[in-house]
N, C-alpha and C positions, 0 to 999 in steps of 0.2 A: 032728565034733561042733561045733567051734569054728564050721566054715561055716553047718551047720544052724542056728546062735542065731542068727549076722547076718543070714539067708533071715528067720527070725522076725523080729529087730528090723528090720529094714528092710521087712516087709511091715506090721509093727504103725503106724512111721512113713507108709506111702502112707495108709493108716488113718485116722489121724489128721488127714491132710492134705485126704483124699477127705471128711471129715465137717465139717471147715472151711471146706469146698466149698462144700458142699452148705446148711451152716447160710447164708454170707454169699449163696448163691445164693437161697436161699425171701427175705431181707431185698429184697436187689434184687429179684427176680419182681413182689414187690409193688409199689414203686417202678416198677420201669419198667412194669406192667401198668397202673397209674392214670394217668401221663404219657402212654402210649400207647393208652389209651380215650376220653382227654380230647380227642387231636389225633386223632385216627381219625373219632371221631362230630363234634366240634366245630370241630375245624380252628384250635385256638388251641394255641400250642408254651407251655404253664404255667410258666414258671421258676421261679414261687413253690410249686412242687409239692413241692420242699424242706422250703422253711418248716414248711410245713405238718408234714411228717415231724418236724421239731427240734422244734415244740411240742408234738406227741405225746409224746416224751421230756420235755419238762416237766411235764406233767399224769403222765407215770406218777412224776415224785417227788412232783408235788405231791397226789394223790389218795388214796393212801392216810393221810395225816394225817386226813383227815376220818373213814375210816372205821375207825382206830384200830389193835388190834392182832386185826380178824380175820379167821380164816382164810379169808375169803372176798375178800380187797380184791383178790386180783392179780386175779383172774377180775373182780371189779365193777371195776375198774381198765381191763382186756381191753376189757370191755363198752362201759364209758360215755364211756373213753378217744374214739376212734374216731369214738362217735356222736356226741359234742360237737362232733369237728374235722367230719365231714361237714353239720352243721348250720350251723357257720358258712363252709365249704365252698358249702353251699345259696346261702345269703345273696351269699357274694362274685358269685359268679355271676350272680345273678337283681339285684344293683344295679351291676356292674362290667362282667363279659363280656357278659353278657345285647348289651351297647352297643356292642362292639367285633368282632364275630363278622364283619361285612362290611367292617372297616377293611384297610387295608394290614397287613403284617407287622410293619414297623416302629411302626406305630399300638399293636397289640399285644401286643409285647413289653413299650414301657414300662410300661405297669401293673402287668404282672407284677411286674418289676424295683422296681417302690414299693411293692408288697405286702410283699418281701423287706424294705427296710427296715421297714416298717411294722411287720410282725409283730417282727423285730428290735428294734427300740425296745420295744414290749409286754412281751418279753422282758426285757428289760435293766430296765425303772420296773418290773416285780415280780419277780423274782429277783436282779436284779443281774447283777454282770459273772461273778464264779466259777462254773465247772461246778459240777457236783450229780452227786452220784455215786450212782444208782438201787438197792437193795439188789435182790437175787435174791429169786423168791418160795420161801418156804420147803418145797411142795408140789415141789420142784425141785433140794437143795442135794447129795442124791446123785448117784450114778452109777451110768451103765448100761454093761455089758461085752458089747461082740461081737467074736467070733474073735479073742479075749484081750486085747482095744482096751477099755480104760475110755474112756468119753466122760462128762462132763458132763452130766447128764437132762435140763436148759435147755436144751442145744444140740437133744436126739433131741427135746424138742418145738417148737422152732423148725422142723425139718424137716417136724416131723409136722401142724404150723399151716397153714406154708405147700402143703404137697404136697393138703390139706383144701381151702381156699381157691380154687386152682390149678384143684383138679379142680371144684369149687363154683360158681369165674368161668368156668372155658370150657360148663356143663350151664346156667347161666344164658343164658349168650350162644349157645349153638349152638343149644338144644336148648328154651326158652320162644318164644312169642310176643313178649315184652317182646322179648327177643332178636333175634329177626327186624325185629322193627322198628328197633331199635339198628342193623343192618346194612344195612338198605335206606336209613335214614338218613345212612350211611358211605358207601356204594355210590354213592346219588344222587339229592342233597337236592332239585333242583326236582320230580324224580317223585315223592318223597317226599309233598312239598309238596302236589302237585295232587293224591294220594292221598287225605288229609286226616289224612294223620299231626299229632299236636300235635309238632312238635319242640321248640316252647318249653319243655315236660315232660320231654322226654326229654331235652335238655338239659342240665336244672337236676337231674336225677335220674342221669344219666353223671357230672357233676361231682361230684355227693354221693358217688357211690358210688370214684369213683375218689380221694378224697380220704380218706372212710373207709380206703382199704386202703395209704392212706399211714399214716394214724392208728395201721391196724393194725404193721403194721412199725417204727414209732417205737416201739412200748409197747412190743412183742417184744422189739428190740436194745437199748432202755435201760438193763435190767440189765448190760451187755458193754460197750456207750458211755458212760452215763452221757447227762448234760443239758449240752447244752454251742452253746454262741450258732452257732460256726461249722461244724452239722450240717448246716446247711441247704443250704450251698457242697457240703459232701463227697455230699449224698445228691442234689439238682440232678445231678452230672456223674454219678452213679453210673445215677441213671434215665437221664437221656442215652445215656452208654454202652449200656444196655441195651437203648433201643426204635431205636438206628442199628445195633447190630450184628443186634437183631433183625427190624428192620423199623418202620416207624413205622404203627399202625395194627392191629398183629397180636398179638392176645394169645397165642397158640400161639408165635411169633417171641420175646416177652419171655421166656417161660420158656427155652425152647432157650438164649436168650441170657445168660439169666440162669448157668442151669448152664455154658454154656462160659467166663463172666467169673469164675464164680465157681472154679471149678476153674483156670482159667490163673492167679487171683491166687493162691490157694492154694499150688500147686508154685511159683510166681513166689519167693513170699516163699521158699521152702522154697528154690529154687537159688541167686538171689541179691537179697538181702533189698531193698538197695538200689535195686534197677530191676523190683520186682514193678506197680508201675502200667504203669511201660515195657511191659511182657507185654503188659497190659491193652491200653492204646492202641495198640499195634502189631497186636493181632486185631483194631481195631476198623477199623485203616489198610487191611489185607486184605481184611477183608470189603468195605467200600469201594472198593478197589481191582476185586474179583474180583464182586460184586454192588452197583450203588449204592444197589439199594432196601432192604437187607438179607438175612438166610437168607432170611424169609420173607413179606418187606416186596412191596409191589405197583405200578406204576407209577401214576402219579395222572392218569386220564383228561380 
């Protein structure tokens, strides 16, 4: 009897663990899916793809003030969240990268790295220095039970967000012509060119879109993070991690990566709290080791 409860407690805790997974794996998916569409099509490593995520998290505290107490703001929140960061996403783009797309690497990078502060300061003259602690949407404050596991209904829609999404961004890019063209652009830009693909559009439309789905992912985990200046550090290495363990360039590779980062951190924390990033970095030393392009990364012709 006694054994049969700890079978049950102990499968309730994998449980638990497997849905923590899975919730921190859809936040990353997104993240590393936008940093790894940006350098796939555009060939520029975004550092500032952070930022971008951390002011998502401040527009979802700061949004619903405007629209009060109703029950529609987390969804207009969702909505307009997202589409504000990909607008000014647009703009960085078509006045910043638009210029540096045939630089060096190093040419590159810095911009990114002053956006960070940039956006940072923004930050700091309208919020201030304190976090901001995101309230949950109230469409959200139960809970759902599977095989006698309560989970949090915020968490099963995070999964069910990103797994939506997921499936959304690879039937956009596999399976449209926009699609095709985003790949033959990937694949190789002078035939592209002589094609008469516009790339300068597709461009500035990869970057909207892969910034949106940062947007998306800040407004998602804010109610769980909170607003807080130094997101943009934690979600930077977290897309990293996710588009080298899964490839850089491969939207299929970011998810795969995403659920193994996110599950390694999960049991990570769960056997020893203290060295759960250790986990993390150490699959990403392996895959490295045993693949340098990633699971499902490609060599660069």
């Amino acid at each position: 009897m006694l054994a049969g409860r700890d079978v049950l407690i102990g499968l309730q805790v994998i449980g638990l663990q497997v849905m923590s997974g899975l919730v921190s794996a859809s936040i990353l998916f997104l993240l590393a899916a936008g940093l790894s569409l940006i350098f796939g099509v555009c060939r520029v490593l975004n550092l500032a793809h952070g930022a971008f995520f951390m002011l998502a998290t401040y527009l979802a505290y700061a949004l619903p003030f405007l629209f009060g107490d109703s029950a529609l703001s987390f969804w207009l929140v969702l909505l307009l969240g997202p589409l504000v960061l990909a607008a000014v996403g647009a703009l960085v783009e078509i006045t910043l990268f638009r210029r540096i797309y045939k630089a060096d690497i190093l040419v590159q990078l810095l911009p990114t790295i002053a956006l960070i502060f940039i956006f940072g300061d923004v930050v700091r003259f309208i919020w201030g220095l304190p976090s901001k602690t995101v309230a949950s949407p109230e469409q959200f404050t139960g809970a759902i039970s599977l095989l006698g596991v309560a989970f949090p209904s915020y968490c099963g829609f995070i999964v069910a967000a990103g797994a939506v999404i997921a499936v959304a961004l690879w039937a956009f890019v596999y399976r449209t012509r926009w699609g095709i063209l985003v790949r033959a652009i990937a694949q190789d830009r002078e035939m592209s060119a002589s094609l008469g693909i516009n790339e300068t559009a597709i461009y500035t439309a990869v970057f909207a879109i892969a910034v949106w789905l940062a947007g998306v992912a800040g407004v998602l985990s804010s109610p769980i993070t909170g607003a807080a200046r130094e997101l943009d550090v934690e979600a930077i290495i977290d897309a990293f991690v996710g588009v080298v363990v899964g490839g850089l360039g491969s939207i299929p590779g970011s998810l795969l990566a995403a659920l193994l980062v996110g599950m390694v951190r999960s049991f990570g924390i769960l056997v020893i709290p203290q060295f759960a990033m250790a986990f993390v970095f150490g699959l990403m030393a392996l895959v490295l080791i045993l693949r340098p392009t990633g699971l499902l990364g490609r060599k660069e012709r």
